[in-house]
C-alpha positions, -999 to +999 in steps of 0.1 A: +555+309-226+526+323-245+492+310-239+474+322-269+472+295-293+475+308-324+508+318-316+519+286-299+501+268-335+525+289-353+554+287-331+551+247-334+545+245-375+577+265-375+601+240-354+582+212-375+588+229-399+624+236-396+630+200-385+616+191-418+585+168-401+559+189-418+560+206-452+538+246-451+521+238-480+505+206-475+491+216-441+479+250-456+464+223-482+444+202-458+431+230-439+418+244-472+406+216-484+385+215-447+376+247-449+363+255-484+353+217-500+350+188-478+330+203-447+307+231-462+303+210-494+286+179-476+267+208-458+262+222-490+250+189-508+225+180-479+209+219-481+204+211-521+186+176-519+160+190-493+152+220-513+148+194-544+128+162-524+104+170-499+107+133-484+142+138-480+138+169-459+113+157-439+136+131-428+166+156-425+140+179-404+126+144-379+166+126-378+194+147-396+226+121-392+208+096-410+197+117-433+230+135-433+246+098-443+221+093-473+238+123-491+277+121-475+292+113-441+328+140-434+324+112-404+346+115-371+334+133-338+311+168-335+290+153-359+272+123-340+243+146-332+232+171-353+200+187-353+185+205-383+164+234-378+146+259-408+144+290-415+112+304-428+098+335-441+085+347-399+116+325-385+154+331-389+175+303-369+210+311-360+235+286-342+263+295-314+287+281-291+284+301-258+312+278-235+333+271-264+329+264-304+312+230-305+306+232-346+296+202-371+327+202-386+322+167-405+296+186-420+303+222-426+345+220-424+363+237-398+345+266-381+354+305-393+373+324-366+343+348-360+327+320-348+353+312-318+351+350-314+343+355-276+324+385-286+307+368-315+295+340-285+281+361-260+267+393-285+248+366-308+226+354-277+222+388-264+212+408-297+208+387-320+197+411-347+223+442-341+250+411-348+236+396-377+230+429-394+269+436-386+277+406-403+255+417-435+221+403-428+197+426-422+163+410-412+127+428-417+112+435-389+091+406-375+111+378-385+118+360-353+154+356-346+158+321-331+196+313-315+209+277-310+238+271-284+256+242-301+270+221-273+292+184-269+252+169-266+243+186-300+254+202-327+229+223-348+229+231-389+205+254-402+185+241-435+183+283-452+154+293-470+162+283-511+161+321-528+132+325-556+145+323-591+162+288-585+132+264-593+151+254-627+187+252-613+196+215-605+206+202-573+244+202-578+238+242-590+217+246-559+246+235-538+271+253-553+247+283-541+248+273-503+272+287-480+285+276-447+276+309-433+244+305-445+242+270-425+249+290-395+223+318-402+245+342-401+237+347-437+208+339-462+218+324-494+214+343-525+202+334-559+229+335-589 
C-alpha cells in the first residue's frame, strides 16, 4: 500500500470512478472552479476594494474576516482567522506553512502544489530572497523580506502593492489584475 497521497487520490477516483459513484469531469470541474474562480477571486475582490477605499482597508488591515465578509465569504474552516498584512515599497510580506499547508482556502481557493512543497516550506524561511527570485520575483536590494508561518491559529493573506498605471482601472479591472500568488507574496502584481 502506497502512502503518497497523490497516488492513493488517484487510485481511489479511479475505483469511483469505475463503479460509476463519481464522474472525471465534474470533479476536475469543482476543483477548477476552486482553484481559479471561487477562492482567488474573493481574494482577488477584497485586494481591489482596499486599493479603491482607504476606509475599507483600514478595516481589512485592524480585522480582515469582517472585512473579508463585507466583500464575499468562500465560508467553511481555514478561514476563521485571517490576518492581512501589506506590502510596501521597503517591506515585501510573504506567507508559509512550515508543519504543514495551513492556507485561506475560503479565500484564495485551494493552495498551488509548490506551496505544500517540503522544500518550498523550509527554503522560504531560510532564504527568503534566493526562493522568491526562483519563483520570478526579484526584489531590489533593501526591501525587507518579511515571512509569515500560516498556522491552524491563523491564517495570513498578503494585501500587494496596486502597480502604477492603474489609478483609472475600476475595481472589478483591478481584481481581475490580482493573483493568488500575489496574495502569497510570492509574486507582485503587474499592471495590464
Amino acid at each position: 500500500m502506497t502512502h503518497d497521497p497523490a497516488l492513493r487520490t488517484e487510485a481511489l477516483e479511479q475505483l469511483l470512478t469505475e463503479r460509476g459513484l463519481v464522474v472525471p469531469e465534474v470533479v476536475d470541474g469543482f476543483v477548477a472552479k476552486y482553484e481559479r474562480e471561487v477562492g482567488p477571486m474573493i481574494g482577488a475582490r477584497v485586494v481591489a476594494r482596499a486599493w479603491t477605499d482607504p476606509a475599507y482597508r483600514a478595516r481589512l488591515l485592524a480585522d480582515a474576516v469582517p472585512a473579508i465578509q463585507e466583500v464575499a465569504w468562500g465560508g467553511g474552516a481555514n478561514g476563521e482567522h485571517i490576518v492581512v498584512v501589506e506590502n510596501t515599497a521597503d517591506t515585501h510580506h510573504v506567507v508559509v506553512c512550515t508543519l504543514c499547508s495551513c492556507y485561506p482556502w475560503p479565500v484564495l481557493g485551494l493552495p498551488p502544489s509548490w506551496y505544500k512543497d517540503p522544500a518550498y516550506r523550509s527554503r522560504v524561511v531560510r532564504e527568503p530572497r534566493t526562493v522568491l527570485a526562483e519563483m520570478g520575483l526579484d526584489l531590489v536590494e533593501g526591501v525587507r523580506i518579511v515571512v509569515h508561518d500560516s498556522s491552524a491559529e491563523v491564517r495570513w493573506l498578503v494585501l500587494p502593492q496596486r502597480p502604477p498605471g492603474t489609478e483609472d482601472l475600476s475595481e472589478e479591472e483591478l481584481a481581475s489584475l490580482v493573483t493568488r500568488d500575489a496574495m502569497v507574496g510570492v509574486a507582485v502584481v503587474s499592471a495590464p
